[in-house]
N, C-alpha and C positions, 0 to 999 in steps of 0.2 A: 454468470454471477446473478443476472434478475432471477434463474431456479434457483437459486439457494436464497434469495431475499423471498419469494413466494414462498416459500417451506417455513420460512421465517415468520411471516408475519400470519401466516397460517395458525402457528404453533404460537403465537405473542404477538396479535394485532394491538395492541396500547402501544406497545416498547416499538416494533418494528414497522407502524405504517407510516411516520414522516421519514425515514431512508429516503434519499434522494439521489440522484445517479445524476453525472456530465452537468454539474454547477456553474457557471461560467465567474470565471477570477474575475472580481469588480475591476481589476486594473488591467485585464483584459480580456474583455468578454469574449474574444475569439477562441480563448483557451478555455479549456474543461477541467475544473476538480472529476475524479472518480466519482467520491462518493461524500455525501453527508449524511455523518449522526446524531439524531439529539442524544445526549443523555446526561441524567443526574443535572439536570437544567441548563448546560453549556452542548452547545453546537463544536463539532467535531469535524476538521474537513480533511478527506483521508485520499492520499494519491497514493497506488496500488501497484505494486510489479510482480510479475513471477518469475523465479527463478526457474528457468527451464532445460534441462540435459539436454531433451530429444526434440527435436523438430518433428514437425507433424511427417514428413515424411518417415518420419523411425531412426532418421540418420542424427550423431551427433550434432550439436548446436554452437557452432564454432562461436558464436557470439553471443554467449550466457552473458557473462560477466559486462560487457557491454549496459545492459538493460539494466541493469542495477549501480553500479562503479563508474561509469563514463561521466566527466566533469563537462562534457557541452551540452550546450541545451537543445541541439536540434538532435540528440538522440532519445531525449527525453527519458531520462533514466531514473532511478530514485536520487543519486545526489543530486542531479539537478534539477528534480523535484523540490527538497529541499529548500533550496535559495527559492526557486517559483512561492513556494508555499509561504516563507517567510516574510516576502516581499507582495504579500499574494493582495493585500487589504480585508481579508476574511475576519471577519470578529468573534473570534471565537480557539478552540483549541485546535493543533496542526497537525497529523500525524501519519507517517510513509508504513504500509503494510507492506510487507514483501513473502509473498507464500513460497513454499513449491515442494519438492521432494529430493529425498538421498538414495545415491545410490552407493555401494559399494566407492569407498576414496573418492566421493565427490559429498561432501560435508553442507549441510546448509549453513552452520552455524561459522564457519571460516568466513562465506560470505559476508554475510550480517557483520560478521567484526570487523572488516575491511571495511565494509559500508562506514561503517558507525566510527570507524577511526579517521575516515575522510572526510563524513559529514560534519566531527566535530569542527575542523579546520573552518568550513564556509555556514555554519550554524551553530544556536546554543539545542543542544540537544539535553531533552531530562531526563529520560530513563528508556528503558527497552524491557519487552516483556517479549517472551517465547510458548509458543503452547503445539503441541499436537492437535493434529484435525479431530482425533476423538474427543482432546477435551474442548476442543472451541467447538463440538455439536453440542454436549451437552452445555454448555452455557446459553446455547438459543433457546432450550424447551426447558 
């Protein structure tokens, strides 16, 4: 992720040099936001998962859905992200990224709606945006 913020602020040092990576939650410094964004004059604090098929080994990842879906906090998933974030004492706007890729019958967008049908239950959630990696390059440059 810092090579893709260096290409960043390479390509938009104004916009992309306050990013800040592993922000420590005022309500508990032990724990780490992902990331902070300024923009449009509000601070953004964005905790990050990937969806992932394949383990590094090449072999399927029996525990995708875990990393994203799991309601305890010692797996630290994006719903319980959520509740962290909300509860976080951050001042400013809160927001769960979740990347990854499709393969054949495994859908990224099924996730997401899982996700976001379960988040609602433990959060107010506002909206959701989806984009392709093509079009979030070209929004960096």
């Amino acid at each position: 992720m810092r090579l893709v913020l260096d290409e960043m602020r390479a390509a938009r040092p104004a916009r992309y040099s306050r990013v800040e990576f592993a922000i420590p939650y005022p309500t508990e410094r032990r724990q780490k936001c992902d990331l902070a964004v300024p923009a449009g004059g509000e601070h953004w604090f964005i905790e990050v998962k990937m969806w992932r098929l394949m383990g590094d080994n090449g072999k399927p990842n029996d525990n995708m859905l875990m990393h994203v879906l799991s309601p305890y906090a010692q797996h630290r998933s994006a719903l319980a992200d959520c509740e962290k974030l909300s509860n976080s004492g951050f001042t400013g706007r809160k927001a769960i990224l979740i990347y990854g890729y499709e393969a054949e019958g495994w859908p990224l967008s099924l996730v997401v709606d899982a996700f976001q049908t379960l988040a609602r239950t433990r959060t107010a959630l506002e909206r959701s945006t989806a984009g392709s990696f093509s079009e979030l390059l070209r929004t960096w440059t």
